[in-house]
C-alpha positions in Angstrom: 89.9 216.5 164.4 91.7 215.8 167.7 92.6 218.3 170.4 96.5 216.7 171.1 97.5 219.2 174.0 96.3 221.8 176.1 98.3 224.3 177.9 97.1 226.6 181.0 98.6 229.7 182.2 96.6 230.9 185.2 96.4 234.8 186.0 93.6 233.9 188.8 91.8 237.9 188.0 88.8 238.7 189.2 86.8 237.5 185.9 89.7 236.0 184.1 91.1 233.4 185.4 93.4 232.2 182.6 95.1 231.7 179.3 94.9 228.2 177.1 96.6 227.2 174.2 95.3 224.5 172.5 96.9 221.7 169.9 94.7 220.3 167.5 96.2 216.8 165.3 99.8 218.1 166.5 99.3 220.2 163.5 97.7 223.2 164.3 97.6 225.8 167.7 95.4 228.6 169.0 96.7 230.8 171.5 95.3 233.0 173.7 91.9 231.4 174.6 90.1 232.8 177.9 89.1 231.4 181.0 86.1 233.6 182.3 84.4 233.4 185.2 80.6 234.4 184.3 77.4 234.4 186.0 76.8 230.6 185.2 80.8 229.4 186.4 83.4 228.8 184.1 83.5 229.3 180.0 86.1 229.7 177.3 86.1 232.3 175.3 87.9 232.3 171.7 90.9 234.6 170.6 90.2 238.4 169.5 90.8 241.4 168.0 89.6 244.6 168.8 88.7 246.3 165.1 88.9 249.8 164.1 85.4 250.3 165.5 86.5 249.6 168.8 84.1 245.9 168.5 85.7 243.0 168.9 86.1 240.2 166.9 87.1 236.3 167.2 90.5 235.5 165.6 88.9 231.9 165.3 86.3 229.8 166.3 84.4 226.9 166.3 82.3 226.2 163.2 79.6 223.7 165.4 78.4 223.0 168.4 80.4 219.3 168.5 84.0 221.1 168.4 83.0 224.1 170.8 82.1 221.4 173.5 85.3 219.1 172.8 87.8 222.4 173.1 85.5 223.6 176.3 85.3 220.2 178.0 89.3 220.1 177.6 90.4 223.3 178.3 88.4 223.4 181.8 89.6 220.2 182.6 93.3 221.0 182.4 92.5 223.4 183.7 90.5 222.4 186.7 93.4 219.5 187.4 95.9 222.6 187.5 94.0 224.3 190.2 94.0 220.9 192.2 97.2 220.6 191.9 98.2 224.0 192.7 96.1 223.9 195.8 97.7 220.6 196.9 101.2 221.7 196.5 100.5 224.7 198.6 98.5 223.2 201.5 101.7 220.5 201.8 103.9 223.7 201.6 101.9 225.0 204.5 102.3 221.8 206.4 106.2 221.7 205.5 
């Protein structure tokens, strides 16, 4: 399986710090993965649901370690380049 796109929407909260959608084989998407800032830096964390117990519960996930590194290691990137070039279009804004 192959992740074919990533998309970011930043929100830049105090813990979260974004949204990602991710492609898999231009086939398949999940929406609504979560950019977290956490005690050891930056993780995703997988669509959920909040159930009748008030508990929450993933939507969908990874099934093995392999896949959970590939859509991590993607999604930060993307997401990392975003924030580099958000920070270079507003520095040359300020110098404008």
């Amino acid at each position: 399986m192959e992740i074919t796109d990533v998309n970011i929407y930043i929100v830049n909260g105090e813990k979260l710090k974004a949204y990602a959608t991710v492609v898999f084989d231009d086939a398949f998407i999940v929406r609504d993965m979560k950019i977290i800032s956490g005690n050891n830096g930056l993780f995703v964390a997988m669509p959920n649901k909040k159930t009748k117990d008030g508990t929450y519960r993933d939507v969908a996930h990874p099934l093995n370690t392999e896949m959970r590194e590939l859509i991590e290691t993607s999604v930060l990137n993307e997401y990392k380049s975003q924030i580099e070039t958000y920070t270079e279009t507003s520095e040359s804004n300020i110098e404008s």
